[in-house]
N, C-alpha and C positions, 0 to 999 in steps of 0.2 A: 526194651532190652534186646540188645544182639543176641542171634541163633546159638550163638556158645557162650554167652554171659549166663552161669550159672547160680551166682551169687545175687543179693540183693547190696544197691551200694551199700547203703547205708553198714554193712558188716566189713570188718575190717582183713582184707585176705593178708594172707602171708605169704613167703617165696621158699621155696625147699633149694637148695645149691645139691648139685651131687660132685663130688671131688671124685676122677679117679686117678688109680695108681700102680704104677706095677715098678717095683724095686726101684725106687726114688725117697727112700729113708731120708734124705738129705735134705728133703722141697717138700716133701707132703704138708708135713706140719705148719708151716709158716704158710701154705695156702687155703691151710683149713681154718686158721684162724683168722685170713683173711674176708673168709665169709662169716665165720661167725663175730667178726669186728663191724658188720652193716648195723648190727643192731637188731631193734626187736621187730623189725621188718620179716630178720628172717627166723621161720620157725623152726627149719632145722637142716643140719647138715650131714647129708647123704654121703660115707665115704668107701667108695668101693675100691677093696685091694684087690688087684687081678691075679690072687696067686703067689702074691713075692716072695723070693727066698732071702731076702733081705731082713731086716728089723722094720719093715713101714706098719706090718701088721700089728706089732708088740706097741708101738709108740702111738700108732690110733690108737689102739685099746686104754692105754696108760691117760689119753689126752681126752676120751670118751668118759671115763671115771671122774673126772673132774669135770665136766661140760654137760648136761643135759641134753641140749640140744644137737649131740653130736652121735649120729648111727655109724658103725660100723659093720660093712658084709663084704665077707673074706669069700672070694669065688672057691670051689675047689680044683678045679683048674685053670692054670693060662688061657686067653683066647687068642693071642697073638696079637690083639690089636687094642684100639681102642670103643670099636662100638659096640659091643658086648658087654662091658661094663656101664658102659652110658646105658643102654639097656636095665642094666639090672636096676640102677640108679631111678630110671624114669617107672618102673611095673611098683619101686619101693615108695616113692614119694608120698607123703598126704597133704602135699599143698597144695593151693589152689593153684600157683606157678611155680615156673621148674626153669630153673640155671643150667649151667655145666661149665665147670671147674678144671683143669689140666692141673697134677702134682706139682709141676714146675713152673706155674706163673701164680698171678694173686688179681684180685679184686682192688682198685682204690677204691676209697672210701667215698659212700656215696651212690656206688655202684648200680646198687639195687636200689634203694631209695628212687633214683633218677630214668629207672625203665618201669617201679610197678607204677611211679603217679602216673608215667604218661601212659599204661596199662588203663589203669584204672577211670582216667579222666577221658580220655579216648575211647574207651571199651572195645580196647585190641585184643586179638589171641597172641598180638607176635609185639614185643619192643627193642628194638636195635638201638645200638650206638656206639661210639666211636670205641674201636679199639688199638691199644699203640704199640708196636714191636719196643723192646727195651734190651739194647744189646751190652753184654754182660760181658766182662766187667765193668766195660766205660760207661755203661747207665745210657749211651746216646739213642735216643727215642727218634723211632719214625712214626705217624698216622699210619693207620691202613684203612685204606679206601675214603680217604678224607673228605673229598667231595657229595659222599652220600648225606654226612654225618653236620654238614656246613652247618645246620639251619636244622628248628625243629620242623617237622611234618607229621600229616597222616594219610595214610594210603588206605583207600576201601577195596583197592584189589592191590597186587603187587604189579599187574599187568600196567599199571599206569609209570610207572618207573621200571624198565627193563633192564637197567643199569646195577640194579638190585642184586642179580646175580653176579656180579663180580664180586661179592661180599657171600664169600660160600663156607665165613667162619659161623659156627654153632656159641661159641663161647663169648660172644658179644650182643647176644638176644636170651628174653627172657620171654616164657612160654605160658599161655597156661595149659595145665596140663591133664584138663578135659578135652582139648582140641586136638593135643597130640593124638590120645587114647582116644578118641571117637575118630581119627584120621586112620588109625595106627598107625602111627610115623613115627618111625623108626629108625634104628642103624645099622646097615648091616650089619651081621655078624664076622664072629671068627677075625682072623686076618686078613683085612682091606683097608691098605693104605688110601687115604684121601675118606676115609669114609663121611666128613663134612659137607663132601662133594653131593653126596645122594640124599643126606638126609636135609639138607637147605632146598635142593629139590624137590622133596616132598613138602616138604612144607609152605615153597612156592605157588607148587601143584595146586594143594588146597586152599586155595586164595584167600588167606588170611589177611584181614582189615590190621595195618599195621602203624605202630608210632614207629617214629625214629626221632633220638635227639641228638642233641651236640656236647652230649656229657662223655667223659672219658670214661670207661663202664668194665674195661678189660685190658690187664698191661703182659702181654705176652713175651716172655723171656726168650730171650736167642742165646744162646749158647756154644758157638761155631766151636772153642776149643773143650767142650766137654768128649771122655771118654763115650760114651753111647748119644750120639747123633738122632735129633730127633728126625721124625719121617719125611719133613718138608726139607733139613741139610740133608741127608744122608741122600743125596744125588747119584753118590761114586757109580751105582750098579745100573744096565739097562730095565732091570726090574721093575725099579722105581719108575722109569719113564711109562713101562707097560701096565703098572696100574693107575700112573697119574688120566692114561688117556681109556685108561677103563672105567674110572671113576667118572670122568669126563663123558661118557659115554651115553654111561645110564644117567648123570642128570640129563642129558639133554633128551633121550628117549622119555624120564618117567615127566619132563614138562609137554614133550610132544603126543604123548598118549592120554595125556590129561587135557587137550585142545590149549594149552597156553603155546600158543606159537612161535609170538612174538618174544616172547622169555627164552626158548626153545632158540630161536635165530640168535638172539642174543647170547646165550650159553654157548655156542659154538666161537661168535665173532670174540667171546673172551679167551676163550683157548688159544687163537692166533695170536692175539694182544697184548695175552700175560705167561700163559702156559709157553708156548712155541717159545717166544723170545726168550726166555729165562732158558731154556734149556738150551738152545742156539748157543748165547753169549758163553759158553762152561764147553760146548764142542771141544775146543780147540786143549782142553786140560784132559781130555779123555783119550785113550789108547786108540787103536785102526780099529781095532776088531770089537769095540765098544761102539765106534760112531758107525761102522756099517750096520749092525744089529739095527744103532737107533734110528738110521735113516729108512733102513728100508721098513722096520715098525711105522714110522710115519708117515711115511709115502703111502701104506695101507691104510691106516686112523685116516689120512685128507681123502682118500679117496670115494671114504663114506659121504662126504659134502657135496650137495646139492647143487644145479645151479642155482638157486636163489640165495644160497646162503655167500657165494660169491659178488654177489652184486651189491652186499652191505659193507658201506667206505669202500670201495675197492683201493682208493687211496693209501692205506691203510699199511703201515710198514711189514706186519705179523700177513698180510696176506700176500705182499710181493716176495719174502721169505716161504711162505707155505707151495705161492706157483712155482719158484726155483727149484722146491726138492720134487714136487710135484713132476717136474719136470727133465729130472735128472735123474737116472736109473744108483747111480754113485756118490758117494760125497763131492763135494766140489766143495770151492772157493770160499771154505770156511772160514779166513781171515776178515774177508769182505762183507758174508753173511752175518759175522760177530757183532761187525760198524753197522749195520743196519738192524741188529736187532740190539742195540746200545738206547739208552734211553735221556737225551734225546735221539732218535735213530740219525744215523748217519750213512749217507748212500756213497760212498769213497768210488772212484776213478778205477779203473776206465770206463767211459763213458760212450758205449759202443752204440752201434746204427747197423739194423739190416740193408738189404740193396737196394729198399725202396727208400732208404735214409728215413727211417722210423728207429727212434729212440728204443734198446732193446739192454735187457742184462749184459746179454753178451751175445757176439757174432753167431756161436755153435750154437745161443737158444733163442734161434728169432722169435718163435713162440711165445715168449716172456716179455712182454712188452713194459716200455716205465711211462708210455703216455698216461693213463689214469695220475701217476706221480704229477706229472707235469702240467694238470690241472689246475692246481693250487694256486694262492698266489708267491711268491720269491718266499717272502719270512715265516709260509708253511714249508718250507720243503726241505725233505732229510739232508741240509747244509753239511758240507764235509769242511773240516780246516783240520790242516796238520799242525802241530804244536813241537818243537825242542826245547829244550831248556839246558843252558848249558851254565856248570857253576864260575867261577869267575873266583878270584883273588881278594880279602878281607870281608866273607861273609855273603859276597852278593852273586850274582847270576843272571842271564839275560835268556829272554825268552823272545823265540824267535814264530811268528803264526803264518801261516800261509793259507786263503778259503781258496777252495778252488770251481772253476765257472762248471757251469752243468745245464747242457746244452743251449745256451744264450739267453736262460734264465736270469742268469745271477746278472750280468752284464745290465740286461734291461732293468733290472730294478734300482742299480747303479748305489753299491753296497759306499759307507762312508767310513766309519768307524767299529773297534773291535772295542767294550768294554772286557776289565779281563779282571780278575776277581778268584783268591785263592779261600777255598772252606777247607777248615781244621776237620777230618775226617770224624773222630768220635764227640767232639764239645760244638759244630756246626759254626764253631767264632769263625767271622769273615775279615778279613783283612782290608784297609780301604780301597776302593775301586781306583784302575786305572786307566783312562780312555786314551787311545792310541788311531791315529789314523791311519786308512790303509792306502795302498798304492799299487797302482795297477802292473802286474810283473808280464809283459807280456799278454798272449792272448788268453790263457789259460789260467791264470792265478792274479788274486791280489797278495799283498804280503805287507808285514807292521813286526815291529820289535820295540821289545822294552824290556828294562833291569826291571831284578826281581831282588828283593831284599833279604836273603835267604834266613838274616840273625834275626830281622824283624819280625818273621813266620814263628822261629822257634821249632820245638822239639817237636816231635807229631809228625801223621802221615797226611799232607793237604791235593787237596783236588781242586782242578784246574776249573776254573766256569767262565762261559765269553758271551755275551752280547751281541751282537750282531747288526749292527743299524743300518736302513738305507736310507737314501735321501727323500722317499717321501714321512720319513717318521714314523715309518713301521719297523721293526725289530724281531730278533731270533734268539733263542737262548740255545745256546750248543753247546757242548762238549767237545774237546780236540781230538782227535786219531794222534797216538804220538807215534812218534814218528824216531824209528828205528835204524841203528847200524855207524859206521862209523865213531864208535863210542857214546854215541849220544844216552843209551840208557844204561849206566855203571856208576855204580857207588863211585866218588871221588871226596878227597879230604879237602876243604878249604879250608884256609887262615881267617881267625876272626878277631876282631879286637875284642871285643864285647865275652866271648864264648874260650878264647885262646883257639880251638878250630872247630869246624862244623864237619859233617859228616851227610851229605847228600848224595841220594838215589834217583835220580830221575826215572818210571816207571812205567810200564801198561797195564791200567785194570784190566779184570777179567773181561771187560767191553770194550781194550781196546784205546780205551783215554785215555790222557796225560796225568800222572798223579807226582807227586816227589815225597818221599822220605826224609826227615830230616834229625839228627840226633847232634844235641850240642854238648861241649865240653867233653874230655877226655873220658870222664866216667859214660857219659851218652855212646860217644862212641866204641869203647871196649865192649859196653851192655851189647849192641847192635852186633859186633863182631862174635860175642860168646855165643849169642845164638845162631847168629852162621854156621859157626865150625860145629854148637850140637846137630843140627841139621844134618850135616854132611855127615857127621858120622854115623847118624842114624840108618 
């Protein structure tokens, strides 16, 4: 029997869910039945209201009278956050394992089933697995952290997959919850945004023998246009960034005071990778006195890093990004800083040399060198192409690419073709691929064009995706820089046969890419316009 296998197999354990909530009348309910729809797996469900001045308390209670298996505990005050409840949740439980539940998403079915067997047959204290963003209205589903989740496994420490820590959600593991309580692992209290952050690091900490499978276990709702923003969108404030890297802080201390080192290095190289970037790419939608705040906060958070923790990837886009600010007392060249921290990153021109003709960010920061970059081989490297799309007459458009050389990289690997391929943004439908050759423009660019069928896209917002072939039969997947000014990105009417007219916007995501809009038929188009003009009035 494992050190924390309490039970004898042969007994049959159950799972406690703790749902909590605070003024989410709207969502509680339907996630609470979510758990209690696993079946007789689970023995009961734990719902903690944090307070609410809402109806969530009155409709537990009402949904508690009918359900057996459903607790309700009413905090008597707010804690601001969420780990205080998950607390209360974890001290109320009597099962042998323990969930956690958010008001606003749900369990598929199955959920539980498919982390106690591999609990159970394994004799884990921890089982993971996949859990998927599901963006609302349009239902379009991403993975998160999909690679972990490929394939089943078991880990007799975590230290053997370091990777691990990038998966710093609570609500797609099941626990048992005599290891939490003989860890005391816990969440922080009060209000502490990211609190997932510290308490996956404790639990890392105590090296828990873990499953993981390939079942879908947790479907987390995103909700960009809801009135109250949860903690992960609600970006707008530097707040948010100062407790994302506080949060950040103490996982990576309570794995380093625990001797997990290599989790520890790893918890930092994910901040560059995932943290950094993500907040990088939104810079440029934030005020002056927003991004100075958040640069010089950051400049202090890197300056906590080690040399060793720089010598991991140094290739690594999130750390050529981290030595730039690193390196700059002021915001700077935050259009360009956007394209490299775009995913796939993009390292966009100019393409400077200090005196000794060493490849460098830029002239003024010799210090900042892109050799490490230039390690790789061609079809790793943050490939830049600019993309236009211009609409055209009876529905269609031509799309115009240009990659450009970086520093006699791209040249030597001797680049062939541009596959180019448009995804419907919320349905992921792809349109058929179209392979186009490129032609060498000069010393500095190759360049390729092609029509683009704008009626056969249809209504939806689609993003641009390219391929990138060379001649030895290796390839790159990039994303375009679109490419700005001279009208190139403004709404325009086109004539359709098919539609009577189309309505395209040629655009730049938050990262900087090529995306198009497109609204068909007169009704599509007025749609598209009424929300304009609410906009502006607002």
């Amino acid at each position: 029997m494992h050190p924390h296998q309490s039970q004898s197999p042969d007994q049959n354990p159950h799972v406690g869910v703790v749902v909590i909530g605070y003024n989410d009348a709207a969502h509680i309910a339907h996630a609470v039945r979510s758990a209690l729809a696993q079946g007789p797996a689970v023995r009961e469900v734990v719902a903690v209201d944090d307070c609410s001045t809402d109806d969530s308390h009155e409709l537990l209670t009402r949904l508690a009278a009918t359900e057996p298996r459903l607790r309700v505990i009413r905090r008597e005050t707010n804690s601001g956050g969420c780990g205080s409840p998950r607390n209360t949740g974890i001290d109320a439980v009597t099962s042998p394992y323990v969930m956690f539940l958010d008001s606003d998403d749900e369990l598929p079915a199955g959920a539980v089933d498919a982390l106690l067997t591999a609990a159970e047959e394994e004799r884990a204290e921890v089982a993971a697995g996949l859990c998927v963003r599901r963006e609302l209205p349009s239902g379009r589903e991403t993975p998160w952290q999909e690679a972990l989740y490929a394939q089943s496994a078991v880990l007799t420490h975590p230290a053997r997959l370091p990777a691990l820590v990038q998966d710093t959600l609570c609500v797609n593991k099941l626990y048992r919850t005599d290891f939490l309580r003989e860890h005391d692992i816990r969440f922080p209290d009060g209000r502490f945004p990211y609190e997932d952050f510290v308490f996956t690091a404790r639990v890392l900490a105590a090296g828990p023998r873990m499953a993981l499978v390939p079942d879908r276990v947790y479907l987390w709702h995103v909700r960009r246009s809801a009135d109250r923003l949860s903690i992960s969108l609600d970006r707008a404030h530097v707040d948010n960034w100062r407790a994302r890297t506080e949060a950040s802080r103490q996982a990576y201390e309570i794995l380093l005071n625990a001797g997990r080192k290599e989790l520890a290095r790893a918890a930092r190289t994910k901040f560059l990778d995932h943290e950094l970037r993500m907040y990088v790419r939104e810079l440029g939608l934030r005020d002056a006195e927003y991004r100075r705040a958040w640069w010089a906060h950051t400049r202090e958070y890197l300056g906590e890093y080690d040399a060793a923790d720089w010598t991991v990837n140094p290739s690594a886009p999130g750390r050529l990004l981290a030595r730039v600010i690193l390196a700059s007392p002021e915001p700077r060249d935050l259009p360009r800083l956007k394209e490299l921290a775009a995913r796939p990153a993009r390292l966009c021109p100019p393409y400077a040399r200090d005196s000794h003709s060493t490849p460098v960010w830029a002239e003024d920061l010799p210090r900042v060198t892109l050799e490490p970059f230039l390690t790789r081989q061609a079809h790793l490297l943050p490939l830049a192409v600019d993309a236009a799309l211009r609409p055209r007459a009876r529905g269609a458009g031509v799309l115009r690419l240009r990659l450009h050389e970086m520093y006699g990289r791209v040249a030597a690997a001797d680049p062939r073709t541009l596959d180019v391929q448009w995804r419907h943004r919320e349905t992921d439908r792809t349109v058929r691929c179209t392979t186009v050759p490129l032609t060498r423009s000069g010393d500095d660019t190759w360049s390729a064009e092609t029509p683009v069928d704008l009626a056969a896209l249809g209504a939806g917002t689609w993003d641009l995706r390219l391929r990138l072939r060379f001649a030895d039969g290796s390839a790159r997947e990039v994303t375009a820089h679109a490419r700005a000014g001279a009208g190139l990105l403004r709404r325009t009417v086109v004539p359709s046969l098919r539609f009577g007219i189309l309505l395209a916007q040629p655009y730049a995501t938050h990262s900087g890419a090529l995306a198009v809009r497109v609204a068909t038929g007169l009704r599509g188009a007025a749609s598209v316009l009424r929300g304009r003009l609410r906009r502006l009035l607002r």
